[in-house]
N, C-alpha and C positions, 0 to 999 in steps of 0.2 A: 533449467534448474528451478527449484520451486523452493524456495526460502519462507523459515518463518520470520517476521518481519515486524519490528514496533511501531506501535503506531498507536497515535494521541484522538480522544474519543470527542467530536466537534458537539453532535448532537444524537440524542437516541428516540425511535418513536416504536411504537407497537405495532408491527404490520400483519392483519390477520392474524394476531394471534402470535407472530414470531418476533421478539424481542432483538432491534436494528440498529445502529450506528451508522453515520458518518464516521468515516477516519480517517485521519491525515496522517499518511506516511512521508514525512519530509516534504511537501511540496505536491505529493500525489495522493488522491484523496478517493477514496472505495467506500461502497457500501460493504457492511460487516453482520454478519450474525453473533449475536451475545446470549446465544441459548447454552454456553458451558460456562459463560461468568453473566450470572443474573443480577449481581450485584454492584456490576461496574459503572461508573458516575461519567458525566461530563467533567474532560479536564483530563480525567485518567488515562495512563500508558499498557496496554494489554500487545502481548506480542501475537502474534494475527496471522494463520496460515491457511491456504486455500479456503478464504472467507470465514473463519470461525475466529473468536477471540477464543484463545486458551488459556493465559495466563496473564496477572494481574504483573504490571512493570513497573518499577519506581523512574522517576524523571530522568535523574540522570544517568541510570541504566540506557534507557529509551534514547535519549539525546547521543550516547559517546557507542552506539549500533548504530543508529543514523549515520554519522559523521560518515564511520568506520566504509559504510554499506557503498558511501556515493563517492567517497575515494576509490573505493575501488571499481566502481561504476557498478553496483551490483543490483541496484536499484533501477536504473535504467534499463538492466536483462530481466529482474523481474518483474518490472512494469510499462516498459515500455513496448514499441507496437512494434508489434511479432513481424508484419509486415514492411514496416521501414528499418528495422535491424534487418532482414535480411535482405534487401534492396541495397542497402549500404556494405553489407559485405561482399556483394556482387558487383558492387562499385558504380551501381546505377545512380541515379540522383533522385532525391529526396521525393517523396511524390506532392509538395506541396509547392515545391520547384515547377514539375512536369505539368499540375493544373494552371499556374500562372504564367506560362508561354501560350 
């Protein structure tokens, strides 16, 4: 599933030319392209889909998505590694388990 997702804007710099963010989605933190909100600040909540900010978010919008996202664990399927979710549904064990033996 590929969710659009809030997320709070850390820092931004100019890379060649393409206007970048840090952004913290609850805990999990991606670089972002800010070329459809040019005008987005540090501080600010933009909801964030396959790497692009799209839309400008007020805080407590941003925060009660968040909550919502990681109760239902839905943040951990769109962010977490592709590879240990399916390891774990196969019932193997963790691979950070399997490198420390």
């Amino acid at each position: 599933m590929c969710l659009a997702v809030p997320g709070r804007v850390l820092d931004i710099e100019d890379r060649d030319g393409t206007r970048m963010a840090t952004v913290d989605f609850g805990g999990v933190v991606k670089e972002v392209c800010l070329e459809y909100l040019p005008d987005l600040r540090v501080g600010e909540y933009a909801i964030v889909h396959v790497g692009f900010a799209l839309q400008r978010l007020d805080e407590e919008s941003a925060k009660q998505t968040l909550e919502l996202f990681a109760e239902l664990g839905m943040l951990q399927e769109e962010f977490g590694d592709a590879w240990e979710m399916a390891a774990a549904e196969a019932g193997a064990e963790p691979v950070e388990e399997v490198r420390n033996q």
